[in-house]
C-alpha positions as CSV (number, residue, x, y, z in Angstrom):
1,X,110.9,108.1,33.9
2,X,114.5,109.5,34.0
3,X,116.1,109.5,37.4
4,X,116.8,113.2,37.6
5,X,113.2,113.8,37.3
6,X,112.1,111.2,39.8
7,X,114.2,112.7,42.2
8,X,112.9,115.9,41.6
9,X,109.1,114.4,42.4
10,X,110.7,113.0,45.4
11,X,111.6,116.0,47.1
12,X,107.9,116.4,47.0
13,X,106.5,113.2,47.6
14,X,109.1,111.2,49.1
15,X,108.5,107.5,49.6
16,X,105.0,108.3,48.0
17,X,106.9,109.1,44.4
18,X,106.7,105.6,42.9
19,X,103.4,105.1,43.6
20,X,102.4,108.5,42.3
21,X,103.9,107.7,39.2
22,X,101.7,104.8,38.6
23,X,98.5,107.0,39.4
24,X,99.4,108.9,36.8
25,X,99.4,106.2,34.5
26,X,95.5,106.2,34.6
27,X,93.0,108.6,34.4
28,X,90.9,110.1,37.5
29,X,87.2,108.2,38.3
30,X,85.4,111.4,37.4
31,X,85.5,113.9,34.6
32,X,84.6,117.3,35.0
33,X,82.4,119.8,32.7
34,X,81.8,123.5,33.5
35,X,78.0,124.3,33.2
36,X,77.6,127.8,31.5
37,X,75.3,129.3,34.2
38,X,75.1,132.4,32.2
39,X,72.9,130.1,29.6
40,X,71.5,127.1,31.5
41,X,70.9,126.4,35.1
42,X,72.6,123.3,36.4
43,X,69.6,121.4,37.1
44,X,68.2,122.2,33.3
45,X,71.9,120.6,31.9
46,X,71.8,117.7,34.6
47,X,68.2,116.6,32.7
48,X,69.3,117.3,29.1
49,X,72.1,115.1,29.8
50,X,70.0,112.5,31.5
51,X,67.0,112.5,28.3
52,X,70.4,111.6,26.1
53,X,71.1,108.5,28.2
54,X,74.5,110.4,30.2
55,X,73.8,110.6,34.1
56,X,76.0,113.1,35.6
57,X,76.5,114.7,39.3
58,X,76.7,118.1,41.0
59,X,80.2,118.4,42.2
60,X,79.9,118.8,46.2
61,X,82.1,122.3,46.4
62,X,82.1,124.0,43.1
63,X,78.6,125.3,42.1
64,X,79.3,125.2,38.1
65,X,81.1,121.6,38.5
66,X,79.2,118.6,37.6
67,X,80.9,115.2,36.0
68,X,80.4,112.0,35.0
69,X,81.9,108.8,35.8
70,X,84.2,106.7,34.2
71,X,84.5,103.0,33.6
72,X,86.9,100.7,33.1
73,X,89.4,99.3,32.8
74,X,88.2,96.8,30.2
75,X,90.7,94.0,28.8
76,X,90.9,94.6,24.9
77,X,90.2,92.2,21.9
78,X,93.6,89.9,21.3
79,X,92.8,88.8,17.6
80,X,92.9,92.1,16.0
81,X,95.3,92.3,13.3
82,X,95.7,95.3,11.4
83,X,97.2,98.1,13.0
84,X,96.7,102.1,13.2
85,X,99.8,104.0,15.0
86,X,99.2,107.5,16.7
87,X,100.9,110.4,18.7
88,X,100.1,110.5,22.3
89,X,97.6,112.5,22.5
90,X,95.2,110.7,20.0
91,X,96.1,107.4,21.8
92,X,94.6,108.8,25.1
93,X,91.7,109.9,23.3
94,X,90.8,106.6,22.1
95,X,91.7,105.3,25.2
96,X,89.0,107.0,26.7
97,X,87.0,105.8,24.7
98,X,86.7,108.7,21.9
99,X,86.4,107.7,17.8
100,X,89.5,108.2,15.7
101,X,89.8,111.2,13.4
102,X,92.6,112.2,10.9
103,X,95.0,114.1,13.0
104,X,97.1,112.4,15.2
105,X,97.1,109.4,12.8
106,X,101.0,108.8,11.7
107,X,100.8,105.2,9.6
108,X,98.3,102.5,9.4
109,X,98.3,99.1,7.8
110,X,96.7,98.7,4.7
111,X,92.8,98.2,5.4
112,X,88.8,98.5,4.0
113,X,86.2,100.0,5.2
114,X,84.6,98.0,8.1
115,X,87.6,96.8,9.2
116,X,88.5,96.4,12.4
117,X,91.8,98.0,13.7
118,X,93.9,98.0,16.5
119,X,94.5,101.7,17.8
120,X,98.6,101.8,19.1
121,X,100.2,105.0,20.2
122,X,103.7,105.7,18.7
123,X,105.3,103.8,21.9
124,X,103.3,100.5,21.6
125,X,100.8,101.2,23.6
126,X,97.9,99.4,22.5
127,X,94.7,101.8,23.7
128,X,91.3,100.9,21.5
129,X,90.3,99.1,18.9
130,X,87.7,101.4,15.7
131,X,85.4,100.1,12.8
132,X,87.0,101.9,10.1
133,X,85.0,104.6,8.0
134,X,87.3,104.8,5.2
135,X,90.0,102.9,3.2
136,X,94.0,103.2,4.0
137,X,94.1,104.8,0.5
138,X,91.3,107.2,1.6
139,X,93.0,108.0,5.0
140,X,96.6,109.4,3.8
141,X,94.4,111.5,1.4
142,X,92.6,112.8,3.8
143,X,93.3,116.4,6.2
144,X,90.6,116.2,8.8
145,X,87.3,114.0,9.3
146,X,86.4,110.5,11.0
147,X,88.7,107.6,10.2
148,X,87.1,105.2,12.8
149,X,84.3,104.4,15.2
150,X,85.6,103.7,18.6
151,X,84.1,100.2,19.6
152,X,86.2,99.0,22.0
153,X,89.1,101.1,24.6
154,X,90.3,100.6,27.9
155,X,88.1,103.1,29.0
156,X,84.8,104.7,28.5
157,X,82.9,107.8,29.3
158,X,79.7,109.7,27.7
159,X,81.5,111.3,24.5
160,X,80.4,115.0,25.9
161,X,81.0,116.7,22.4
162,X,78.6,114.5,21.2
163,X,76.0,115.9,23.4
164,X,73.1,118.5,23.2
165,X,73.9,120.6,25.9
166,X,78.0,120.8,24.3
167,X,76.5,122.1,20.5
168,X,74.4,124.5,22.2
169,X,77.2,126.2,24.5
170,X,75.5,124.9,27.5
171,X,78.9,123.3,29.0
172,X,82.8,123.3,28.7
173,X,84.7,120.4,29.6
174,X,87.2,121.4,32.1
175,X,89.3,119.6,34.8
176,X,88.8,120.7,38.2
177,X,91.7,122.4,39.5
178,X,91.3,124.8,36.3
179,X,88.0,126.0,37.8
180,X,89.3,126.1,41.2
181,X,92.1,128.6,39.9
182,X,89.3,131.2,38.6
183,X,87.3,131.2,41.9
184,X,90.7,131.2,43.9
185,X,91.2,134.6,41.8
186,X,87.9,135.6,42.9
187,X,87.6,138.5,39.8
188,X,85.3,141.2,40.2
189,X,82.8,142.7,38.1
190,X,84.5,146.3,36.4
191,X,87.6,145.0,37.0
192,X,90.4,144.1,34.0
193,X,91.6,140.9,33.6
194,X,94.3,139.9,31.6
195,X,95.1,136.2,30.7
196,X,99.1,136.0,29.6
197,X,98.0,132.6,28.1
198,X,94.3,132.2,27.5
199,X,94.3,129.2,24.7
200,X,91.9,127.4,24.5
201,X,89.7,129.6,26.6
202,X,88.8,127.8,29.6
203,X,90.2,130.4,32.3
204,X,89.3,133.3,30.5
205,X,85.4,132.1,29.7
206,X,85.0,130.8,33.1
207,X,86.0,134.5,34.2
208,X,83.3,135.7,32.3
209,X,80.9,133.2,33.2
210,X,81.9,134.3,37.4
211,X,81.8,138.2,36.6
212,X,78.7,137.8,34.6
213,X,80.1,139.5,31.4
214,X,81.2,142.3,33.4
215,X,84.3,142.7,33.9
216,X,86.9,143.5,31.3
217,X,89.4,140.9,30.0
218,X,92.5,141.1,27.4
219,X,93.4,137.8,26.8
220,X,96.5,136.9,24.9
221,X,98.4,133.5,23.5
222,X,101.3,133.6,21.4
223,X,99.7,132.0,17.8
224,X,96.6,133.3,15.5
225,X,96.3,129.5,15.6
226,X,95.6,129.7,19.0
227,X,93.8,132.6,19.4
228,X,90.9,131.3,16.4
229,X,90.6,128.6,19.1
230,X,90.1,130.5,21.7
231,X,87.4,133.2,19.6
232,X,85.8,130.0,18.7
233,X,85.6,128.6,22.1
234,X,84.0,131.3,23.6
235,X,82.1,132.5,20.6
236,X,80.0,128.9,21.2
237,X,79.5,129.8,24.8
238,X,78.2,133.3,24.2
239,X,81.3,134.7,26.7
240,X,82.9,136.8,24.2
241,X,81.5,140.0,25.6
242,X,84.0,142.5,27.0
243,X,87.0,140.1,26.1
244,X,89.7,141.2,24.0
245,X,91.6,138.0,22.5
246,X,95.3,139.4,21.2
247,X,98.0,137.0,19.1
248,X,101.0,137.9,20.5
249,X,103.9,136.9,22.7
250,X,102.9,137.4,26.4
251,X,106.1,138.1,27.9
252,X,106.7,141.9,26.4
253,X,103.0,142.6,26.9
254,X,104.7,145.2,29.4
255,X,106.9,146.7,26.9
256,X,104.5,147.1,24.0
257,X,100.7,148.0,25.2
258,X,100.0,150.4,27.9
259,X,98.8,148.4,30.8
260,X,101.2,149.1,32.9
261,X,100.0,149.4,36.4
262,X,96.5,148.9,35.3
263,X,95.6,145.8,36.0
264,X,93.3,144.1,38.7
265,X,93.7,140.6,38.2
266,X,96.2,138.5,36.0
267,X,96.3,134.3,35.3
268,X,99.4,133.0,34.2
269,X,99.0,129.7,32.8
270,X,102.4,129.3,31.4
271,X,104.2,126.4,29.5
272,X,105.0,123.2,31.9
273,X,106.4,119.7,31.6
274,X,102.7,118.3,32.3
275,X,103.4,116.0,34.4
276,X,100.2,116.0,36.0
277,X,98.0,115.3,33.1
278,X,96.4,112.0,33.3
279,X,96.8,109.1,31.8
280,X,99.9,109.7,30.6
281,X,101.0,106.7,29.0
282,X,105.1,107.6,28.2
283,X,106.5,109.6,30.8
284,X,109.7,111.8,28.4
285,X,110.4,115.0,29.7
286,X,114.1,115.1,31.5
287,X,115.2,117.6,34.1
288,X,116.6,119.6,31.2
289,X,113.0,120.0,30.4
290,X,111.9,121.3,33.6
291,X,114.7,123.6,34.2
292,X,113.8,125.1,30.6
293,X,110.2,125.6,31.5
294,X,111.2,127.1,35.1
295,X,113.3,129.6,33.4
296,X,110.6,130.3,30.7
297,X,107.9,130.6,33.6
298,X,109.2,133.2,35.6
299,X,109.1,135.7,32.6
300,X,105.3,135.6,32.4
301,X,105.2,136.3,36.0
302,X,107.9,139.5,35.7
303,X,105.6,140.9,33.1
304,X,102.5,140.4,35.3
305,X,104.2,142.3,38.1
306,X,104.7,145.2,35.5
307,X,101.0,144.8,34.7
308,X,99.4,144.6,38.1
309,X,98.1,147.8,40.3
310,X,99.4,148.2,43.6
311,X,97.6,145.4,45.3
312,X,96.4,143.4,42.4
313,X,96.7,139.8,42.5
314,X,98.0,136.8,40.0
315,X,97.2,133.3,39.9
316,X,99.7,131.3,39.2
317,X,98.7,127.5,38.1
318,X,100.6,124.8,36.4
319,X,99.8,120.9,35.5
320,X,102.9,119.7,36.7
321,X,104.4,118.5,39.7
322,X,107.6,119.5,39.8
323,X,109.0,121.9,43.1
324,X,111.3,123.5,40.4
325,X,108.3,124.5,38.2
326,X,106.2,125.3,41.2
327,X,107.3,126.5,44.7
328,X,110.1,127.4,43.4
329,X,108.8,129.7,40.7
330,X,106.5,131.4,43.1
331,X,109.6,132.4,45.4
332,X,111.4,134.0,43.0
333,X,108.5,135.7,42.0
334,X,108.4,136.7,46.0
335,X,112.0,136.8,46.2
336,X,113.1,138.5,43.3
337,X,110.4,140.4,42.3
338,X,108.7,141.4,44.9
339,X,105.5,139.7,45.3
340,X,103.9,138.7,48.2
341,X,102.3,134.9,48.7
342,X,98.8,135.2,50.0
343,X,95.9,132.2,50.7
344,X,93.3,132.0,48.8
345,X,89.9,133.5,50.6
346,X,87.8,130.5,49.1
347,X,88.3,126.9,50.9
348,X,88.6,123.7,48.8
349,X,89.0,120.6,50.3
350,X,90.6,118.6,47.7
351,X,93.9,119.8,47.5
352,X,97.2,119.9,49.9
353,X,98.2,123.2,51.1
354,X,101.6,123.6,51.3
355,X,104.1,126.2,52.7
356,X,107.4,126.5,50.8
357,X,109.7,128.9,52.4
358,X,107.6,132.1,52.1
359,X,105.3,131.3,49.9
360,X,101.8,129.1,50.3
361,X,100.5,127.1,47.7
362,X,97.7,124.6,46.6
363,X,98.6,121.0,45.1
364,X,96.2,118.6,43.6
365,X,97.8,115.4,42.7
366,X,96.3,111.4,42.3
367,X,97.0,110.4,45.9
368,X,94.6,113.3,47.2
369,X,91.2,112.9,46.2
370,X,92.0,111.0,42.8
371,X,92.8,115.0,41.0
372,X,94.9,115.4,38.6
373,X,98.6,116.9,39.0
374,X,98.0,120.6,39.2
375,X,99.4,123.7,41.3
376,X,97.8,126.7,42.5
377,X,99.2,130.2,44.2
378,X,97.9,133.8,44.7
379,X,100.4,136.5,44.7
380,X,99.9,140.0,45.3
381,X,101.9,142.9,44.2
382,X,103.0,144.7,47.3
């Protein structure tokens, strides 16, 4: 990790840094999934799950919550010769024990179906090892589909896509701090929503899930791309109802649709350095990076001042762990455009809460309760 960046985590964390850093390096003991309480109760999902051979576990403070565990780590096969390369984020996949598919894949030895092949991110990280499904020749002809079965990885976990209760809509894999940010919003039934960047859909399903289809929610990311993700996403949970999903650039939403002072509740979910995602297994973002992302940050939040009634409240949430990104975005926002920082009404254990000049805020982070990196505040427009 660059030394600019470190020292940045260290005004945070302090002689705690360098073993933060490390926790990041693997993934937390359990992984979450959202039960869709609008379709199945969470004892129905909880037996599902268990009849497919996956035991999973009420969460102890979040009602939708439940996770499974993970296991690991496991010491992989040494004689394995031939050779797949991937980006990152494939390379955490099959490190989690996931199969290979097409994207992500950037070169590969020459190899037959059956083979076995070593799984090595772009860095040299070597993460899983797959029974190929096709031929070399096959793969570089190929756009999309499985490449490889996943039958050995440094980790493992119950491959939830896979499951019954995912194809029917019944659950949404979602890290907890994400749903934590929805309940610390606390939206109401009748009242609009707008999410400034709703891809994939997590935030802006799990509002409709809490306001039981009843409240009203615009929710915009910057890409059609992005946006057919997100119809698709919800479309699957049946939480499309009152939600209107626009492609479009976030930031000028105050200069070109008339929402001004109309909104109840906003989420900004902007753009970070994500350096609380775990594992992470290359750690390449530079100061430059974060300052960028600050800058770009506070322009979601300017627009959702604009949007916001007289009272109405934005969460603010990034995967990161950087002040600059964080606290310090959040006082500008109080600072500069006149916000005011206000506690969340909902208590959650899990998380530090921390006071940063005149603002309060929520941070999740490996050496608390094994969460991810992640950071929470409520701001109301005075």
């Amino acid at each position: 990790m660059q030394e600019g960046l470190l020292n940045e985590l260290r005004r945070v964390y302090g002689s705690l840094t360098l073993r933060l850093v490390e926790s990041l390096k693997t993934p937390p003991r359990r992984l979450y999934i959202r039960v869709n309480t609008l379709r199945a109760s969470i004892e129905a999902v909880l037996e599902e799950m268990e009849r497919e051979g996956v035991r999973a576990w009420r969460d102890g403070e979040i009602g939708e919550a439940v996770y499974v565990e993970l296991k690991g780590p496991y010491k992989l096969p040494g004689d394995v010769e031939k050779t797949i390369v991937v980006d990152e984020k494939t390379a955490v996949s099959v490190m989690m024990g996931s199969n290979l598919y097409r994207p992500g894949v950037l070169k590969a030895d020459s190899f037959r179906r059956g083979d076995m092949v070593r799984v090595v991110s772009k860095h040299g990280f070597y993460v899983g090892v797959v029974e190929a499904t096709v031929s070399s020749s096959e793969l570089f002809r190929m756009n999309s589909g499985l490449v490889g079965v996943n039958v050995a990885s440094v980790y493992s976990a119950p491959r939830i896509s896979e499951l019954s209760v995912y194809r029917k809509g019944l659950v949404y894999p979602q890290g907890l701090p994400a749903m934590v940010t929805t309940i610390f919003l606390d939206p109401r039934e009748g009242e609009l929503v707008v999410d400034l960047n709703a891809s994939p859909g997590g935030k802006t399903g799990h509002v409709v899930q809490y306001t039981r289809g009843r409240s009203r929610v615009i929710a915009f990311d910057r890409s059609e791309s992005k946006i057919t993700v997100l119809k698709s996403n919800l479309e699957k949970l049946g939480l499309a109802m009152n939600v209107l999903p626009i492609p479009y650039d976030s930031r000028y939403a105050h200069l070109d649709f008339n929402l001004n002072g109309r909104v109840d509740k906003v989420l900004v979910d902007p753009p970070c350095s994500n350096i609380g995602v775990r594992p992470k297994l290359v750690f390449d973002k530079t100061m430059s990076d974060v300052s960028n992302n600050a800058s770009y940050q506070k322009q979601f939040l300017k627009t959702a001042h604009s949007l916001l009634k007289k009272g109405g409240i934005v969460a603010y949430s990034t995967c990161t762990l950087t002040s600059k990104e964080n606290e310090e975005v959040v006082s500008y926002a109080v600072r500069e455009l006149g916000f005011e920082s206000v506690e969340a009404e909902t208590l959650f254990t899990r998380c530090d809460k921390v006071y940063f000049e005149n603002i309060v805020g929520y941070r999740f982070h490996p050496l608390n309760s094994d969460m991810p990196g992640y950071f929470i505040a409520l701001l109301r427009k005075a």
